[in-house]
BANUPA-224403 format. One record per atom (N, C-alpha, C): x, y, z; residue number from 1; residue in three letters. Coordinates in steps of 0.1 Angstrom, whole numbers. Example, Ala and Ser with C-alpha at 12.3 -4.5 7.8 and 13.67 -1.06 7.14 Angstrom:
132_-57_78_1_ALA
123_-45_78_1_ALA
132_-33_78_1_ALA
128_-22_71_2_SER
137_-11_71_2_SER
129_0_79_2_SER
This chain:
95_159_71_1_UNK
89_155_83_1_UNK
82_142_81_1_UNK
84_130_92_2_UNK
73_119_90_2_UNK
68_119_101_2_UNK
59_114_105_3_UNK
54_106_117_3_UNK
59_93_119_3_UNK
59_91_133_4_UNK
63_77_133_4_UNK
63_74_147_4_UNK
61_60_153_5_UNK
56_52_163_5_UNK
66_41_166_5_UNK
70_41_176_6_UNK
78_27_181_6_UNK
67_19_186_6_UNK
65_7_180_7_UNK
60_-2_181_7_UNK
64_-19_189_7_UNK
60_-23_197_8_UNK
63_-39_201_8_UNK
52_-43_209_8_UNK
39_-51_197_9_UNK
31_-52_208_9_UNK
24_-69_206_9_UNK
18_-73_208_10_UNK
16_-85_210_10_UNK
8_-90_193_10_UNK
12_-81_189_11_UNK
2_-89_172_11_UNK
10_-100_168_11_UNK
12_-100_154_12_UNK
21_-109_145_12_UNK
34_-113_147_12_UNK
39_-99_151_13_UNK
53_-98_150_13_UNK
57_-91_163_13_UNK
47_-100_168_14_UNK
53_-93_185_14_UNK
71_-100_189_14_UNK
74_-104_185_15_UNK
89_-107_186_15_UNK
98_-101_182_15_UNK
98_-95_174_16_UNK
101_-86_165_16_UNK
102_-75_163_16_UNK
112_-63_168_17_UNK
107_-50_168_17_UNK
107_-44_158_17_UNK
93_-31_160_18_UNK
87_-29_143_18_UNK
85_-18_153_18_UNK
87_-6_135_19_UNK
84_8_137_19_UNK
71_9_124_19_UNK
67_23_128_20_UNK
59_22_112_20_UNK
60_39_112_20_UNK
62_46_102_21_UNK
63_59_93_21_UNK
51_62_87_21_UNK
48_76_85_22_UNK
42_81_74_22_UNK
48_94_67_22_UNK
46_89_57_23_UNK
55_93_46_23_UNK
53_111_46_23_UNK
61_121_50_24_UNK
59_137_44_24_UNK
68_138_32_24_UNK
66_149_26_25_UNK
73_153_9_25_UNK
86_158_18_25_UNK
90_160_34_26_UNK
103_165_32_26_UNK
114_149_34_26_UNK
105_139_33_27_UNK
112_128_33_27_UNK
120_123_22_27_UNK
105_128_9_28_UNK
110_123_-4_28_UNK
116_134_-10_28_UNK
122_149_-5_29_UNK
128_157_-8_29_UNK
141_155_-4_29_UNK
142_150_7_30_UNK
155_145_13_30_UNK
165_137_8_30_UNK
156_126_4_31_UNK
159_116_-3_31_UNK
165_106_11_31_UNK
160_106_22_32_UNK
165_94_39_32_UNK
152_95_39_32_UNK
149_86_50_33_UNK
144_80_55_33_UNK
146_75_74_33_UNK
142_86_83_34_UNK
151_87_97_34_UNK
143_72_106_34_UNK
151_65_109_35_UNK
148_56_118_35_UNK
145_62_132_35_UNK
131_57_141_36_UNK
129_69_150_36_UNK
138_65_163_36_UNK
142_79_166_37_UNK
150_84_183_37_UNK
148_70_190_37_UNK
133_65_193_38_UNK
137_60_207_38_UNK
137_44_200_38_UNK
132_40_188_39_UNK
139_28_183_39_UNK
155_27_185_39_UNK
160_37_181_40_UNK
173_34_178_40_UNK
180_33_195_40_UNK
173_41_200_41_UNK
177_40_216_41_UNK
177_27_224_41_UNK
166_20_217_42_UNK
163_7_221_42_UNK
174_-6_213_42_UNK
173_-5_202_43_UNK
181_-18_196_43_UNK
188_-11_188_43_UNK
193_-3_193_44_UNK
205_7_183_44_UNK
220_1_182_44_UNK
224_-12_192_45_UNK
233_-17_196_45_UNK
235_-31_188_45_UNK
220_-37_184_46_UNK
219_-45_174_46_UNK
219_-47_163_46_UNK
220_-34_158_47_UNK
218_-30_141_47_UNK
230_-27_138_47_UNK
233_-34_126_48_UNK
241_-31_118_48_UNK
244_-19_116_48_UNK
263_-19_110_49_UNK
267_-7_105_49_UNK
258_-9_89_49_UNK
256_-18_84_50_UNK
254_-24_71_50_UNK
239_-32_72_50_UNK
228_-24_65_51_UNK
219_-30_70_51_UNK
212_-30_53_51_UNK
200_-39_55_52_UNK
194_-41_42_52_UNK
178_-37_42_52_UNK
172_-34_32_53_UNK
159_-30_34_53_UNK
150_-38_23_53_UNK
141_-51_28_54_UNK
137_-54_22_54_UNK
122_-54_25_54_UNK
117_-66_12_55_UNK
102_-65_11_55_UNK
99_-77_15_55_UNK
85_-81_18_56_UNK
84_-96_20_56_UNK
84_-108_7_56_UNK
90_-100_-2_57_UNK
89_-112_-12_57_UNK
106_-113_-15_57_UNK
113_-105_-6_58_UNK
130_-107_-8_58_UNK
134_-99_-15_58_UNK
131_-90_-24_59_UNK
138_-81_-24_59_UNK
145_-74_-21_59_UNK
155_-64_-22_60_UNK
167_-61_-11_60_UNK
172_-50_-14_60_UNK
172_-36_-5_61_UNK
181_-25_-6_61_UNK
190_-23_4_61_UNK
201_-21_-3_62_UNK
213_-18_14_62_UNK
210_-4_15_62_UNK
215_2_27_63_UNK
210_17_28_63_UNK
205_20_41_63_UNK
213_13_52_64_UNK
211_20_63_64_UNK
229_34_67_64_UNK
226_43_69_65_UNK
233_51_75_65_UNK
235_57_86_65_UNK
248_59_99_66_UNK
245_62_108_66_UNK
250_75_112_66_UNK
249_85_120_67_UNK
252_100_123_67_UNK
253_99_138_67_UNK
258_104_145_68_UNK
263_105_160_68_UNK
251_96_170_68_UNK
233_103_172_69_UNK
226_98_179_69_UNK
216_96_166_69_UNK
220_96_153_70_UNK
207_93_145_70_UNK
205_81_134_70_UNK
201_75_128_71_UNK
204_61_120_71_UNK
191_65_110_71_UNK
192_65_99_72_UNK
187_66_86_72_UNK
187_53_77_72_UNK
177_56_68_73_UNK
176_46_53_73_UNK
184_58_41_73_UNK
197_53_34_74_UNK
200_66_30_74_UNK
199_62_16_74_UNK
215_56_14_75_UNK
219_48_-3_75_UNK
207_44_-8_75_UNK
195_37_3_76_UNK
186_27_-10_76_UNK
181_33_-9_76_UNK
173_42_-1_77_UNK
160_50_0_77_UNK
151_52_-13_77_UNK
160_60_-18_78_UNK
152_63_-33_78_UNK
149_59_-37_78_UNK
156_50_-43_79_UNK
159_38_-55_79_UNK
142_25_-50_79_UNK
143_27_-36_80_UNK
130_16_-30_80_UNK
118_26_-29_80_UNK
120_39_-25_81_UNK
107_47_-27_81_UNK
101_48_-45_81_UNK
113_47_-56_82_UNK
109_54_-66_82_UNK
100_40_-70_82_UNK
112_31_-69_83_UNK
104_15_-73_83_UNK
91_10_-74_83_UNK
88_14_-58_84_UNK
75_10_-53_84_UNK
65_20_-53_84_UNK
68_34_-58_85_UNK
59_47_-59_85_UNK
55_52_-42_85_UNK
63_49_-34_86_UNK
62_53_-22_86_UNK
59_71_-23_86_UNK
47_74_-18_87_UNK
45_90_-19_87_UNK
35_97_-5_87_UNK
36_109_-6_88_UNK
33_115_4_88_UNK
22_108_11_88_UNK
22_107_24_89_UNK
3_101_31_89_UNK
10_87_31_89_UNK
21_82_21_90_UNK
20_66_28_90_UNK
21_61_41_90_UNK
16_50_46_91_UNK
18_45_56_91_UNK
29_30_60_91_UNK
42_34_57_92_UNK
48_19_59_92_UNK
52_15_75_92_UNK
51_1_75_93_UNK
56_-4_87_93_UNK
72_-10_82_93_UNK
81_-12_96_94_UNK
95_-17_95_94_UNK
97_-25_107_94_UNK
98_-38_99_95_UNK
102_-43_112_95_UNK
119_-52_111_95_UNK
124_-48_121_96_UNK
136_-58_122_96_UNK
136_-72_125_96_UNK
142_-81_114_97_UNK
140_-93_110_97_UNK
154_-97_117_97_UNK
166_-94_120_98_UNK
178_-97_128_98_UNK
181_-96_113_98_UNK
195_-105_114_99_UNK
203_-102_96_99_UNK
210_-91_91_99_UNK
214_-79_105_100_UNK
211_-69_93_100_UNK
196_-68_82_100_UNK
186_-66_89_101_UNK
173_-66_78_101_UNK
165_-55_85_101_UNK
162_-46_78_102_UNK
146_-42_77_102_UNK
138_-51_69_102_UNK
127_-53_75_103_UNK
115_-57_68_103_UNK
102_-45_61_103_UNK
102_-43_53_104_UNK
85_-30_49_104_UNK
73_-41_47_104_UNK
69_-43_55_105_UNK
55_-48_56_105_UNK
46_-40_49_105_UNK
């Protein structure tokens, strides 16, 4: 289970739509990562079948996956959670940069 918030509001990256998660252990049990319902509802038409998940210094994991009404972080997931020690209680933001890109702020 994570939490998570559709976000578009006038800060930084108010151009930009951004979600942000917090991390539960059935996330890193899962080994995905669920892009939220009403994001995907919103710019679910603009995302890639093939999407990338990077950091702001460029780093890059491909690893988005899609399921009928649902869109996940799948292939990279782990591989960018184990990397970066992503663990229970974290708080990341995602914002879509166009490109095929997530951003983790």
């Amino acid at each position: 289970m994570t939490t998570n918030l559709y976000l578009n509001s006038s800060t930084e990256s108010a151009d930009k739509p951004h979600f942000f998660k917090i991390i539960h252990s059935t996330v890193l049990g899962d080994g995905k990562l669920g892009i939220p319902k009403r994001f995907v509802r919103t710019y679910g038409k603009i995302l890639s079948d093939t999407m990338f998940l990077k950091i702001p210094n460029g780093a890059a994991w491909k690893g988005l996956m899609r399921g009928d009404d649902e869109v996940w972080l799948q292939s990279g997931w782990k591989a960018f959670a184990d990397y970066y020690s992503i663990g229970y209680g974290h708080f990341l933001v995602f914002r879509y940069d166009g490109d095929s890109t997530l951003v983790c702020d």
